[in-house]
C-alpha positions, 0 to 999 in steps of 0.5 A: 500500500502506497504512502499517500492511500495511507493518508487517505484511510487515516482521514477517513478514520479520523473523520469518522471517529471525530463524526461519531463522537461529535454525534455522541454529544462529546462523550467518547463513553457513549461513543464506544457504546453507539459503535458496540450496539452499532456491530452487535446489530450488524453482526446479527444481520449478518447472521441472519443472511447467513442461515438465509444463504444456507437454506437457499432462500438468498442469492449467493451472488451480489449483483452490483449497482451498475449491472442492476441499473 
C-alpha cells in the first residue's frame, strides 16, 4: 500500500471517529457504546443472511449497482 492511500484511510478514520463522537454529544463513553450496539446489530444481520444463504432462500451472488441499473 502506497504512502499517500495511507493518508487517505487515516482521514477517513479520523473523520469518522471525530463524526461519531461529535454525534455522541462529546462523550467518547457513549461513543464506544453507539459503535458496540452499532456491530452487535450488524453482526446479527449478518447472521441472519447467513442461515438465509444456507437454506437457499438468498442469492449467493451480489449483483452490483451498475449491472442492476
Amino acid at each position: 500500500m502506497s504512502a499517500p492511500s495511507q493518508l487517505l484511510d487515516n482521514s477517513r478514520y479520523e473523520q469518522a471517529c471525530d463524526q461519531a463522537i461529535a454525534m455522541c454529544d462529546g462523550n467518547l463513553r457513549s461513543t464506544i457504546k453507539a459503535l458496540i450496539m452499532a456491530n452487535e446489530y450488524l453482526e446479527a444481520e449478518l447472521e441472519e443472511l447467513q442461515a438465509a444463504v444456507a437454506a437457499g432462500c438468498a442469492p449467493t451472488k451480489s449483483v452490483s449497482r451498475s449491472n442492476a441499473a
